[in-house]
C-alpha positions as CSV (number, residue, x, y, z in Angstrom):
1,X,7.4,-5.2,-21.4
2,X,5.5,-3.2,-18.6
3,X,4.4,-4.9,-16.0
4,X,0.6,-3.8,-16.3
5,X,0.9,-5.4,-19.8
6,X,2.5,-8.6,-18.6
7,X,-0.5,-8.9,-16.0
8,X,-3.4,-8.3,-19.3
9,X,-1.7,-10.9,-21.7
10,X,-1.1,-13.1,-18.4
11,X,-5.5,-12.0,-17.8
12,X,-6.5,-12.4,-21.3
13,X,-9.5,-14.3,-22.1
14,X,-7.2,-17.1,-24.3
15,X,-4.6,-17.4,-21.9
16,X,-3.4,-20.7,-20.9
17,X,-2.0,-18.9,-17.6
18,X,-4.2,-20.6,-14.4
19,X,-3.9,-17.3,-13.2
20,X,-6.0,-15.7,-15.4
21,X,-9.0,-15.3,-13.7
22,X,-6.7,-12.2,-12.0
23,X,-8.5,-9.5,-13.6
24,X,-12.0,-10.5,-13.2
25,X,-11.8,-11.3,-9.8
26,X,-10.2,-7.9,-9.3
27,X,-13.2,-6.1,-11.2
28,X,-16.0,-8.3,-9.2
29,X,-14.4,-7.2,-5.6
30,X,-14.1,-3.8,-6.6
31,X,-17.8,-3.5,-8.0
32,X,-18.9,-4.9,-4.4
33,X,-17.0,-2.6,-2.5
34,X,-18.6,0.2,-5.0
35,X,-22.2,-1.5,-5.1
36,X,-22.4,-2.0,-1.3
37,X,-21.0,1.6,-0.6
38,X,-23.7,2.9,-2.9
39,X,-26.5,0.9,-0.9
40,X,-25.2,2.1,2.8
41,X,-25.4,6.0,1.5
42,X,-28.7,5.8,0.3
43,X,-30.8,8.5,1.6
44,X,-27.6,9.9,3.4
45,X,-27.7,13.1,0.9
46,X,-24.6,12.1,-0.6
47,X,-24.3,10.0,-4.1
48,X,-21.7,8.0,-5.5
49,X,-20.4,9.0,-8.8
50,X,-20.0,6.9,-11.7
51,X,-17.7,4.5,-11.4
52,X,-15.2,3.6,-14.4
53,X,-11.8,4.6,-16.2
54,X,-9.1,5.3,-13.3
55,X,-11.1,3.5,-9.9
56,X,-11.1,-0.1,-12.2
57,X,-8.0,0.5,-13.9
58,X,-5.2,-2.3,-13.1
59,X,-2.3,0.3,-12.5
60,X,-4.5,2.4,-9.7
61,X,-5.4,-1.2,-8.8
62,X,-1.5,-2.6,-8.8
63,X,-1.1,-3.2,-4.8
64,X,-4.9,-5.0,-5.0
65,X,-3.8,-7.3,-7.5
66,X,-0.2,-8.2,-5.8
67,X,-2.5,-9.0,-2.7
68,X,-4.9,-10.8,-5.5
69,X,-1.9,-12.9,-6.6
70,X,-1.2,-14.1,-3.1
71,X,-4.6,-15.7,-2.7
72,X,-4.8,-17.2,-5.8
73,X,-0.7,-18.6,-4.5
74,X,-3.1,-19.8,-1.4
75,X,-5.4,-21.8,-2.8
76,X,-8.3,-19.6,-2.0
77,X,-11.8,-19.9,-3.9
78,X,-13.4,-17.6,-6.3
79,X,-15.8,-16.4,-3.7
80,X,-13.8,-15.4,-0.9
81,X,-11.0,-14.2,-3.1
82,X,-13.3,-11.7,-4.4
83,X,-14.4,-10.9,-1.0
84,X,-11.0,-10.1,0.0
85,X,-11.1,-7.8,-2.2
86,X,-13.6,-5.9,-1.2
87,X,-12.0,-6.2,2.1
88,X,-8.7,-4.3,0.9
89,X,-10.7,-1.9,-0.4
90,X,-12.0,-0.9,2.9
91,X,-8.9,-1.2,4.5
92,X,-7.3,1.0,1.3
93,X,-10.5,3.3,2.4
94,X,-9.8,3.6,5.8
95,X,-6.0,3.6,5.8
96,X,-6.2,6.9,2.8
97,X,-8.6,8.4,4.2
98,X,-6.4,8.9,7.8
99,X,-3.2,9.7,6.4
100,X,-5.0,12.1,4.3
101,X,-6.2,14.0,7.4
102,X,-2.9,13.4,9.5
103,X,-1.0,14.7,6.2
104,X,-3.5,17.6,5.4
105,X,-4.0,16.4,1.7
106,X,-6.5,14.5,-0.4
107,X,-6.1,11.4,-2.3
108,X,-9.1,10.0,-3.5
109,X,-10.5,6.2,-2.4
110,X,-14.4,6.9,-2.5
111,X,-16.1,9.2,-5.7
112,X,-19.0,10.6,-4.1
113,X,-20.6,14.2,-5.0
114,X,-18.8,16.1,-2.5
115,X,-17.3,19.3,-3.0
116,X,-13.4,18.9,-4.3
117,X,-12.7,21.4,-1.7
118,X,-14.0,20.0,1.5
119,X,-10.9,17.4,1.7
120,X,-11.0,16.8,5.4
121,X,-15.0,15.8,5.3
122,X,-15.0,13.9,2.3
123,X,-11.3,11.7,4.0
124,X,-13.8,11.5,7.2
125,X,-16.7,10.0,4.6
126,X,-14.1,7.9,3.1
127,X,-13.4,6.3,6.5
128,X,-17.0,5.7,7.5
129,X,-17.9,4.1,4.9
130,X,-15.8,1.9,4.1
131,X,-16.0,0.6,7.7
132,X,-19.4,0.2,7.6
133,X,-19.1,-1.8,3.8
134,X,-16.4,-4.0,6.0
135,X,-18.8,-5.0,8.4
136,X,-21.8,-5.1,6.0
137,X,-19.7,-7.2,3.5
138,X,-18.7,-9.6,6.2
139,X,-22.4,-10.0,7.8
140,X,-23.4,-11.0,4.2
141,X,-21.2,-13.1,3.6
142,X,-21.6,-15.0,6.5
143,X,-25.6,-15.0,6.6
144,X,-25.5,-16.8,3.0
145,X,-22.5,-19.0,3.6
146,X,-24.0,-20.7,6.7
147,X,-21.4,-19.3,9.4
148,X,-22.0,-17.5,12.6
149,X,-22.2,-13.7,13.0
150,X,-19.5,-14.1,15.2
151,X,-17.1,-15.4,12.6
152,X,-18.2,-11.4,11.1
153,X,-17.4,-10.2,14.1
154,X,-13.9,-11.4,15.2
155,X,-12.9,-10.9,11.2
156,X,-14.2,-7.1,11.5
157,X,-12.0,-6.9,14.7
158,X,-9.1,-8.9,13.0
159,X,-8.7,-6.2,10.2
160,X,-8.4,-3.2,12.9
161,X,-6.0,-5.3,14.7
162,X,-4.1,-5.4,12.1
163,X,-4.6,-1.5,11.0
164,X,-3.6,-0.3,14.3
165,X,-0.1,-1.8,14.5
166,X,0.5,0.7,12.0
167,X,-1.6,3.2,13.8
168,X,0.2,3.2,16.8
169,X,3.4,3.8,14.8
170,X,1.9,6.7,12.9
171,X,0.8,8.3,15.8
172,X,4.4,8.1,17.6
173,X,5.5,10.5,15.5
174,X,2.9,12.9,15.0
175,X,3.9,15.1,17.6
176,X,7.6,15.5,15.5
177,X,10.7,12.7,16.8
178,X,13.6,13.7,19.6
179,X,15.9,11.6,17.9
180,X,17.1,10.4,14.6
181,X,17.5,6.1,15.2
182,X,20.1,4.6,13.2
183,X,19.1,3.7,9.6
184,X,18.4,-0.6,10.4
185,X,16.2,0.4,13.0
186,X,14.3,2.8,11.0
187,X,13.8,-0.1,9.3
188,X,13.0,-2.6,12.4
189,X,11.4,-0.4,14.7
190,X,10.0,2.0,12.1
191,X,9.2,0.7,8.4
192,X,8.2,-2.5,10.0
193,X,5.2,-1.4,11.7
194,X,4.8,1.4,9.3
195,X,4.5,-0.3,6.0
196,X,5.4,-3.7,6.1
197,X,3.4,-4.6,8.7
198,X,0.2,-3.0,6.5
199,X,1.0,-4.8,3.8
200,X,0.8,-8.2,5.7
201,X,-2.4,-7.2,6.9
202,X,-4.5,-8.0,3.8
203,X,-4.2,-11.4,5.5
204,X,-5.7,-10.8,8.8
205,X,-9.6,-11.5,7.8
206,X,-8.8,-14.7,5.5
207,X,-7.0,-15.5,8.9
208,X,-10.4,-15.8,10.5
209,X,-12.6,-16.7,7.8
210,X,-10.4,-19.6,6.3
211,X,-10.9,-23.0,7.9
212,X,-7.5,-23.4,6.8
213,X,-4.3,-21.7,5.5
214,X,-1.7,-23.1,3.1
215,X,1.6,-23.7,4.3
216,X,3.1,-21.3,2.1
217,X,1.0,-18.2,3.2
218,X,3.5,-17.6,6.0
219,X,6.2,-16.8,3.0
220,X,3.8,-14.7,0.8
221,X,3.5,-12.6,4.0
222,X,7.4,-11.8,4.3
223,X,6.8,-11.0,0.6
224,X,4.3,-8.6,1.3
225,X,6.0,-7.5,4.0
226,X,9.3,-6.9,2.0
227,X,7.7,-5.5,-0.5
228,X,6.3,-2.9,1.5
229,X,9.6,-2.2,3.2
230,X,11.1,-1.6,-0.2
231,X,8.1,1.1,-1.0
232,X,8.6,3.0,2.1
233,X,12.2,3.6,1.6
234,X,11.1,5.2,-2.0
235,X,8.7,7.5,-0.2
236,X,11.5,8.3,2.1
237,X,13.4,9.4,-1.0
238,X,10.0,11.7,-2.5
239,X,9.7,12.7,1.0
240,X,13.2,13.8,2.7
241,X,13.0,17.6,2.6
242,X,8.8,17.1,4.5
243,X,9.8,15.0,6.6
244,X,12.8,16.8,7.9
245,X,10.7,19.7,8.4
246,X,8.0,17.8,10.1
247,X,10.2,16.0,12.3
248,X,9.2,12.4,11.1
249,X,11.8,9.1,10.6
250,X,13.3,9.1,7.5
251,X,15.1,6.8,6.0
252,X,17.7,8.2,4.1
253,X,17.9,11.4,6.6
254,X,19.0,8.5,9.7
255,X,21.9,7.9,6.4
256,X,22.9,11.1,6.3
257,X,22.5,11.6,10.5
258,X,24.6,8.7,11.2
259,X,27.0,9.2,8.6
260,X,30.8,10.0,9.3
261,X,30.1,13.2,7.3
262,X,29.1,15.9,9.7
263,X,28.9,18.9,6.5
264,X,26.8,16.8,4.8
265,X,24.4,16.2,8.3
266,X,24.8,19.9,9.1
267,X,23.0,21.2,5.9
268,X,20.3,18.6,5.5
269,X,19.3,18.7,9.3
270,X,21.0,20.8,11.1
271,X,20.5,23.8,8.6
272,X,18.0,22.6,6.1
273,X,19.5,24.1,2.7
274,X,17.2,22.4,0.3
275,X,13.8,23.2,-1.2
276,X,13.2,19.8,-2.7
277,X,15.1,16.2,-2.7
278,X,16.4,16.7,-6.0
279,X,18.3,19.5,-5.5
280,X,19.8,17.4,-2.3
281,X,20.5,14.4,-4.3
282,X,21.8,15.9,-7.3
283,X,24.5,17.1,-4.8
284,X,24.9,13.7,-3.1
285,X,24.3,11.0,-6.1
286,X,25.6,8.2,-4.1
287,X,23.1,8.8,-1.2
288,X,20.5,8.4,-3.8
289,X,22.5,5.3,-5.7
290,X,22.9,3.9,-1.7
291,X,19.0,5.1,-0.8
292,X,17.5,3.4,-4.1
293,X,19.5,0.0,-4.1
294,X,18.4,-0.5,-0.4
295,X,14.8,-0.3,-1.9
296,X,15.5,-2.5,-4.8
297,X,16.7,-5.3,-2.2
298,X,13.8,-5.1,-0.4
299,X,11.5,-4.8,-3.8
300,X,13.3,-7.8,-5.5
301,X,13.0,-9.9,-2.5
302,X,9.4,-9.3,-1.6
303,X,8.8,-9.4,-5.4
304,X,10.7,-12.8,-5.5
305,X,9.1,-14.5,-2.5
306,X,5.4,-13.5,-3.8
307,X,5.6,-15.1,-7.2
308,X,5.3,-18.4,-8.0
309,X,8.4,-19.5,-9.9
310,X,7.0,-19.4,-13.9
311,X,6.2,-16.0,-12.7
312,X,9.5,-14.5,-12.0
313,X,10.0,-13.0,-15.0
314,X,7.6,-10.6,-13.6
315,X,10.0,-9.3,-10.9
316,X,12.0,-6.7,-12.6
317,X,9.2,-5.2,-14.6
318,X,6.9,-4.9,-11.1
319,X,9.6,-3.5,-9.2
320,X,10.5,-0.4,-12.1
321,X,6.4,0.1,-11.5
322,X,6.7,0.6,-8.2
323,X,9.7,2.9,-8.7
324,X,7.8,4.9,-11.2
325,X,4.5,4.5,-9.4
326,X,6.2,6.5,-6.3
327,X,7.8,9.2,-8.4
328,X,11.8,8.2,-8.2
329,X,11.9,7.4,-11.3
330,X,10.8,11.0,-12.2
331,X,13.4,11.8,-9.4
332,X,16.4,10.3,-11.6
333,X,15.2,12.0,-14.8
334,X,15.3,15.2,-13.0
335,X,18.9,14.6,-12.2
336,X,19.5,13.7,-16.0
337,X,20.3,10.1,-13.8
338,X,19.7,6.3,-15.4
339,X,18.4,4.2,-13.2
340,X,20.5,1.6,-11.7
């Protein structure tokens, strides 16, 4: 069964599952995200759209409701578990709408009346805004709780904190690498910061705000962070042949680079020969076979340390989401592949 389906019988109003409050908590921090950003842009001469299908659905939702899961794993109440997601949703904001100006594409995080064309102004709206529903979320949620602006504050701070360890990273290599670092410390030095890092950073604001953590959270975060890992190395494999070109660390190009064969490094890098990764991969099927089980370690284990042990069963199914979500699963139909 699909993963997404697993989650809706698991969700479903006459489910015995203690987890099924998952999907309405997920709808309630996503409608406060959308409500509040719809307040702050009043009068600003830009409107939200409507608000439905694809922006509520759980599978352009899955990464929210992974970092759901792990609060509900916490012990977290209904109130500040739907805060946090609002929360991720400003950090999903803010995060999209940079790489989408460092990258020079659009992916969409904020439907407002913009013009489709005008992709570097509506990724800078994206970004103001959903800074400015952080700190308006947090502020409101303080004022009616009884706790200090200053708890606001320091969790406002906390969540760019977090953002920037990432930052940093990205902006090491916008200016194109000098050298290709073997393929663990892409992963150490690289990934780390990159991706897993981000993902652990959905826990940077309940840092602040709760008066205390569970135990256990320190174990969900690895999971995150694995799980993040294993997501970066499938980009790697959508993204090879861009990457080369823009001189960025690649996973599976630090393989190749540090690999004992020098034809194979001289036409990927040295003398790029290939348009696209497939046409690279179908001509080196066990870089692919070694690229994607590295990912699938990573997945499984992240997978394995986020949910709780009746939950396991979801492992596999979330992890060939993940691999489709990213587009390698596309990538080993185009090579008339199975997967692994």
């Amino acid at each position: 069964m699909d993963i997404i389906d697993i989650l809706k019988d698991m969700c479903g109003s006459d489910s015995k599952d203690p987890y099924c409050p998952l999907a309405t908590d997920l709808q309630e921090g996503l409608g406060l995200y959308w409500q509040t950003a719809g307040t702050i842009l009043e009068d600003s001469g830009i409107s939200l759209s409507s608000i439905s299908g694809e922006f509520l659905a759980l599978a352009f939702n899955f990464f929210s409701a992974l970092f759901l899961y792990s609060y509900f794993r916490a012990g977290i109440p209904k109130d500040r578990r739907v805060l946090y997601v609002a929360v991720n949703q400003c950090l999903r904001g803010m995060v999209t709408g940079c790489d989408n100006i460092l990258d020079n594409e659009y992916k969409q995080t904020l439907a407002t009346d913009l013009p489709e064309e005008s992709h570097k102004f509506r990724s800078i709206i994206d970004i103001m805004v959903s800074d400015r529903v952080l700190f308006n979320m947090l502020t409101d949620y303080c004022v009616q709780n009884g706790l200090s602006l200053d708890t606001a504050k320091k969790s406002s701070a906390a969540s760019l904190t977090a953002l920037s360890r990432s930052g940093v990273q990205e902006a090491s290599e916008e200016a194109g690498i000098s050298m290709r670092l073997p393929p663990d410390e892409v992963i150490s030095k690289v990934h780390h910061y990159k991706t897993g890092s981000l993902f652990e950073c959905i826990w940077a604001v309940p840092a602040v705000m709760e008066a205390e953590i569970s135990p256990n959270v320190a174990g969900l975060k690895q999971g995150l962070h694995d799980i993040g890992i294993g997501c970066q190395i499938l980009d790697d494999m959508m993204d090879l042949v861009k990457d080369i070109e823009d001189r960025r660390h690649n996973f599976i190009a630090s393989l190749v680079y540090h690999g004992e064969d020098a034809g194979i490094r001289k036409r990927l890098l040295e003398k790029p020969s290939y348009d696209s990764p497939a046409a690279f991969f179908s001509e080196f099927p066990q870089i692919l076979s070694d690229a994607h089980a590295k990912a699938m370690t990573f997945l499984e284990s992240g997978l394995g340390r986020l949910f709780r042990e009746d939950h396991l069963y979801m492992k596999q199914p979330a992890a060939a989401f993940l691999v489709k979500r990213i587009g390698v699963a596309n990538l080993f139909n185009q090579l008339g592949r199975a997967l692994p």
